[in-house]
DRENTITI-902094 format. One record per residue (C-alpha): x, y, z. Coordinates in steps of 0.02 Angstrom, whole numbers, plus 50000, padded with zeros to 5 digits. Example, Ala and Ser with C-alpha at 12.3 -4.5 7.8 and 13.67 -1.06 7.14 Angstrom:
<atoms>
506154977550390 506844994750357 
</atoms>
This chain:
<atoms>
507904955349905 509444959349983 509644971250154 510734974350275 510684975250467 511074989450545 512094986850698 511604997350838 512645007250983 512285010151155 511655027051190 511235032451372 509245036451340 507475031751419 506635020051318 505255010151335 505354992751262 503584986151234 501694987551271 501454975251393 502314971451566 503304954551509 504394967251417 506054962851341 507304953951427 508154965951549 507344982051516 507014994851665 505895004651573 503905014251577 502965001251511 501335005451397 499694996451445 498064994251359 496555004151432 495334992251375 494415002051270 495795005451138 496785017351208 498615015751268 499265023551436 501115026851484 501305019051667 502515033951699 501985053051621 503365060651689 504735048451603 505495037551760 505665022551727 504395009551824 504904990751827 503654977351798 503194962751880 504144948851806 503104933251902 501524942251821 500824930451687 499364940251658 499984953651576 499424955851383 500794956751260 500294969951149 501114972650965 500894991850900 501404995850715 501365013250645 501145021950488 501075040550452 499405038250353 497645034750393 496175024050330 494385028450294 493685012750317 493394996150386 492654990150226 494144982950130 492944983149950 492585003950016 494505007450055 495405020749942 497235014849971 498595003550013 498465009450213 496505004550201 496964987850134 498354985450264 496894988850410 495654977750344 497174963750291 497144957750506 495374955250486 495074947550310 495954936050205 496344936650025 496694919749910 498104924149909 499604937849976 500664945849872 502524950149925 503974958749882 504914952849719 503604943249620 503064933849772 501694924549805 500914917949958 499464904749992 498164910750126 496304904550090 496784896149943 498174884349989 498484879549801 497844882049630 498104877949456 497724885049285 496504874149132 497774866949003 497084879848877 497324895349019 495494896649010 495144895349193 495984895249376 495414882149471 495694887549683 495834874949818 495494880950005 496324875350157 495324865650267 495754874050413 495134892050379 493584897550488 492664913450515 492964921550678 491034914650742 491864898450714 490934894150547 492274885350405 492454895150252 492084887750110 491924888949892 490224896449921 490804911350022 492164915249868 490824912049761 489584925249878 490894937449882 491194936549677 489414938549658 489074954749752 490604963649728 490314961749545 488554972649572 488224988149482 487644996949635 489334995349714 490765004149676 492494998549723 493974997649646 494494984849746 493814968649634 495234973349499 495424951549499 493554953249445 494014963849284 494724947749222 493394935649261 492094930349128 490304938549142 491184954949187 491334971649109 493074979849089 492734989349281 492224969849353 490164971849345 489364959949310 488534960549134 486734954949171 486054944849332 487144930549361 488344932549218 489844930449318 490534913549276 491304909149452 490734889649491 490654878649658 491604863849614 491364856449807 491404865449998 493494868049955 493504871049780 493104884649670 493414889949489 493604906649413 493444906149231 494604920249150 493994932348989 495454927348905 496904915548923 497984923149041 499534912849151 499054911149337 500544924949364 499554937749275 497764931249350 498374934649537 499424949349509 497524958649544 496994942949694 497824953949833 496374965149825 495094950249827 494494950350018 493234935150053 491814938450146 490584928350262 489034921450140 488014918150328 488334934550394 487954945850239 486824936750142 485424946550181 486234965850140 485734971049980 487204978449859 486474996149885 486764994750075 488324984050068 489594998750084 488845005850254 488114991850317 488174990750517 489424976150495 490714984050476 490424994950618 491404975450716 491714966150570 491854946650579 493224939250466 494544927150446 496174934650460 497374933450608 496484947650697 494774949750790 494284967250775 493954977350950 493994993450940 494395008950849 494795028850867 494515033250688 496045039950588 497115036450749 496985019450793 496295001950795 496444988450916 496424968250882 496544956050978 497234938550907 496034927150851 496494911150928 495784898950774 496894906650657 497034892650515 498944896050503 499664895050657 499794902350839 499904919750859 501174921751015 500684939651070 498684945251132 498504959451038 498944970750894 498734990250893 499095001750719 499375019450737 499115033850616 500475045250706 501375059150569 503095055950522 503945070550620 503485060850774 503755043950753 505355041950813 504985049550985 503735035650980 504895019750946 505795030051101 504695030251228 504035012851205 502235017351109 502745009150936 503614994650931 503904993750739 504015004650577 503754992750418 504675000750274 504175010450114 502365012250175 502895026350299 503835041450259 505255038650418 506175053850404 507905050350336 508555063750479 507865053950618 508835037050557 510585040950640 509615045950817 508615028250779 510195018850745 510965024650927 509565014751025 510255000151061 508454993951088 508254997450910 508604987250743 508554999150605 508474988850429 508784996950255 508144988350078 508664995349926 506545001149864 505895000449696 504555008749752 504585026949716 503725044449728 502815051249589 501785065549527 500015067049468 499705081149339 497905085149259 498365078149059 496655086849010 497175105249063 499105103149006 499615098748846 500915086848819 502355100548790 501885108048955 501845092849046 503625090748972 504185106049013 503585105149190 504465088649188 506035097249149 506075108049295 506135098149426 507825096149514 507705077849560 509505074149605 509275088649741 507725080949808 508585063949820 509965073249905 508975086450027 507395075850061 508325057550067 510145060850117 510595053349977 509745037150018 508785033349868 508895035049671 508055046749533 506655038349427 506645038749256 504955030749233 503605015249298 504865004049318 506575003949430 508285001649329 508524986149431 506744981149382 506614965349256 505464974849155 506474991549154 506994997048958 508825005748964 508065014748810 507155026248923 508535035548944 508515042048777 506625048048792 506435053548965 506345069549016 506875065749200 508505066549160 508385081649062 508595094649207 508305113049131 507395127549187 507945138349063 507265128048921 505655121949019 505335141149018 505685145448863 504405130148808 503235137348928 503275153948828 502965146448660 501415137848719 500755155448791 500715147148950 499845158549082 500915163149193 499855174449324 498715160049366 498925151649532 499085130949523 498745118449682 499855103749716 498965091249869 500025081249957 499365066850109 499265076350276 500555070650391 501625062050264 503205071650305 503995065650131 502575070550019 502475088250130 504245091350084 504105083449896 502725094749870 503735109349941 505065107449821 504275105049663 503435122249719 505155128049726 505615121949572 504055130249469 504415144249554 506125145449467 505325147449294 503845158349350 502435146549382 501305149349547 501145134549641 500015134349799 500445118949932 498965110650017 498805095050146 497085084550159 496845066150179 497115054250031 495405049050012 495175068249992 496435071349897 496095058249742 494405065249759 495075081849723 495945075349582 494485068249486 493405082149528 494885092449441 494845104549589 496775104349589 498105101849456 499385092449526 499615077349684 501125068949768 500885050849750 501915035049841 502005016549819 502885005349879 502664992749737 504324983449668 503654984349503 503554965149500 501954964149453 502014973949287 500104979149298 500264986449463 499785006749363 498534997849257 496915005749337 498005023049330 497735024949131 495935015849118 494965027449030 493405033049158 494215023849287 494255028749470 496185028349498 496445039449319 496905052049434 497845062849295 496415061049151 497145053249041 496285051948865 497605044748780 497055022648756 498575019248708 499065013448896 497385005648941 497894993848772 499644992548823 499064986848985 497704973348916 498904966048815 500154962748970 498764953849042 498484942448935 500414940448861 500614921548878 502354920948855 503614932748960 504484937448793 502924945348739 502814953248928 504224961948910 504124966048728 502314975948794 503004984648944 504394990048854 503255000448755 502235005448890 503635013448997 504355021348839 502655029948782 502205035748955 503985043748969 503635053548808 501825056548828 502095062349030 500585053949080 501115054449242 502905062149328 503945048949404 505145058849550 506195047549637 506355031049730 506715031449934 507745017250010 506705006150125 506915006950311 506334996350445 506305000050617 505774987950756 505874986350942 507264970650994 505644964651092 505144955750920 506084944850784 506014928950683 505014941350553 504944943650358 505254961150370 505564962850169 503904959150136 503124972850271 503304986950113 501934976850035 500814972750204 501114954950228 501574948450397 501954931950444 501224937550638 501324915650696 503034916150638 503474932450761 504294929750921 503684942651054 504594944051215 
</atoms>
């Protein structure tokens, strides 16, 4: 993925460079310190600067990344979105990480290979890795973690890679005791064998979800106590993070664990931050935050000029395939009203007000500069069909009722979604429909959905689309994630038989028709697609910063002054 760096110009401010008192090179600036116990402290309250002690070595260096969402768990098989799995990523590994553009990453499994009939995956696991008590991980703790994860009593939709394991039901239970055909080969060597024959592609487009846990730590939790089990009140993993503390929904603290199997860490500790959009700037400002990752946080496009003044600052935009969508109850609106909703909404003007222009309209799943992206959508689309007058006059013909109220939830604090949500209310209003606006948290919010205590829900991702399953759980039938209740199977079939395409001409042949019968059946309202931006403190470089929109780091790779 291409991007370009912003150049910064010097701007007579305060600032305050980094967390720790070995701050960058030259600054003059209030420098943050850890508490101890979690919190961070500003050296100076009233804003003068206060110079640090260069010849002190003690000093921690202290990393803090912020996102404008929170995380209701430190469970990664109990978290309910992509901020949840970001929180419990520094802790736990997956087999493997999943970037931006199709890539993929080893991490516990530092190869792997596919049967000669597709049958089965065969992972190897680096040597190297160890729990954070020091104990190696090995094939039986994948094995372990298959196992339980795959019990009835637990509900997750976090073992999607399970879904395509044999001895699994279409959710990933296991279909009697033991049924899961997951096998020990040795201590570093483990093989999954698949339902079908699928390419290794298409087996780990779902591993980025598969956390592996400690077999000697957990072993004795039954599945029914599993999700609140007082582990994960200071989990142990085997990430690049021991956990320390935590303010729930505001903060957790790590500190680095010093065994991590792929390299040094060169900073002590890492801090992220739930702090909403409006205010995030003012935090890269005075030295609190040291870096925004991209697509995962609504930055507000109006703060980006003020950002790109600092010349403390690097501001980074990546053209995003990821994209803003809407959720709309398919079992309350027919298809014709779903269409003519559709129709009303002014998504050049919300690309325009909300984005400054920085971003493009979606026509459906897939970006136009996606690989799986049909040009043919055009022609069945309603997205680009902009007209109140006829989405009203639909309305009318399908004695629509137009003196009941509607609710539209959007993630509290997410300035984007706020605004999104604001909008579309705008826009219903312009052909008569009542549309009330409420915040909550996204864990309530999706409950909300299913419970089909509200009709409609702003939605983000930050997905490229590379993975042409990524919506999959959004259209199984019964499934957690079918947020918009669908009843249609025609997706869930679309989707099974992407999965287990074996050639990519048959791929693209199947997501062809997926985009083009979601776009006429408005399962789901696709809005528009924000440009990435990435904002970091000069304090750090030598990152990947394209692959921070999907939550991988590559922390031993990170200088830190």
């Amino acid at each position: 993925m291409k991007y370009k760096r912003i150049l910064s110009i010097a701007v007579a401010v305060w600032m305050g460079a980094s967390l720790c008192a070995c701050g960058g090179a030259g600054s003059d600036n209030t420098q943050p310190a850890s508490t101890g116990d979690g919190q961070i402290s500003t050296a100076s309250e009233s804003g003068e600067s206060s110079q640090a002690n260069p010849e002190d070595d003690q000093e921690e260096k202290i990393v803090t990344i912020a996102y404008d969402q929170t995380w209701n768990s430190l469970n990664p098989y109990s978290s309910t979105g992509v901020m949840g799995d970001t929180v419990c990523n520094q802790m736990f590994e997956n087999l493997v990480a999943q970037g931006m553009g199709g890539s993929v990453y080893p991490r516990l499994a530092e190869s792997w290979e596919v049967t000669d009939d597709n049958s089965a995956i065969i992972f190897h696991l680096n040597p190297d890795a160890k729990w954070q008590d020091g104990e190696p991980v090995t094939a039986d703790d994948v094995v372990f973690t298959c196992k339980l994860i795959t019990k009835e009593e637990i509900t997750t939709s976090r073992r999607q890679l399970m879904q395509n394991v044999a001895g699994t039901d279409e959710g990933g239970v296991e279909l009697s005791t033991d049924s899961v055909e997951v096998e020990k080969i040795d201590d570093l060597t483990v093989q999954m064998n698949m339902k079908q024959p699928m390419t290794d592609f298409m087996f780990l487009k779902q591993a980025g979800f598969f956390f592996v846990l400690p077999e000697h730590l957990l072993k004795d939790v039954t599945p029914a106590e599993f999700m609140e089990s007082d582990f994960w009140n200071a989990p142990v993993g085997n990430g690049p993070f021991i956990f320390e503390s935590t303010i729930p929904g505001e903060r957790v603290v790590y500190r680095t664990n010093p065994d991590y199997y792929l390299g040094e860490i060169g900073f002590d500790k890492l801090v992220i931050r739930s702090i909403a959009s409006a205010n995030l700037l003012a935090s890269l400002m005075s030295g609190e935050v040291d870096l925004i990752p991209g697509s995962r946080v609504s930055f507000p496009t109006s703060d980006i000029p003020m950002a790109e003044q600092q010349d403390y600052l690097t501001v980074e935009s990546l053209q995003s395939p990821g994209h803003v969508w809407l959720i709309v109850d398919n079992e309350k609106f027919d298809v014709k009203t779903r269409q003519a909703f559709d129709m009303a909404i002014n998504r050049e003007e919300m690309v325009q007000e909300l984005l400054n222009g920085k971003g493009t309209v979606r026509e459906g799943m897939y970006a136009s500069n996606n690989k799986y992206y049909d040009p043919a959508i055009s022609d069945v689309s309603f997205s680009n069909q902009y007209n109140p007058d006829k989405a009203k006059q639909i309305l009318e013909e399908e004695g629509f009722d137009f003196d009941q109220e509607l609710l539209i939830l959007y993630v509290t604090g997410d300035s984007l979604r706020e605004q999104t949500a604001t909008l579309f209310q705008r826009d219903m209003a312009n052909i008569g429909v009542k549309v009330n606006v409420q915040s909550v948290d996204l864990s309530t919010m999706m409950q909300m959905m299913r419970d089909k205590e509200a009709d409609f829900a702003i939605m983000k991702t930050s997905s490229d689309g590379a993975n042409p399953l990524e919506n999959q759980d959004f259209f199984t039938l019964g499934g957690l994630y079918n947020l918009s209740h669908v009843t249609d199977p025609t997706g869930q079939e679309l989707f099974s038989k992407i999965q287990t395409a074996l050639t990519e001409e048959d791929t693209m042949k199947y997501a062809s028709e997926l985009q083009l019968w979601n776009a006429e059946n408005e399962c789901y309202l696709f809005l528009y697609s924000p440009d990435i931006t990435v904002i970091y403190n000069n304090r750090l470089s030598n990152m990947n910063t394209a692959d921070m929109s999907s939550s991988v780091f590559d922390f031993w790779n990170w200088k830190v002054e």
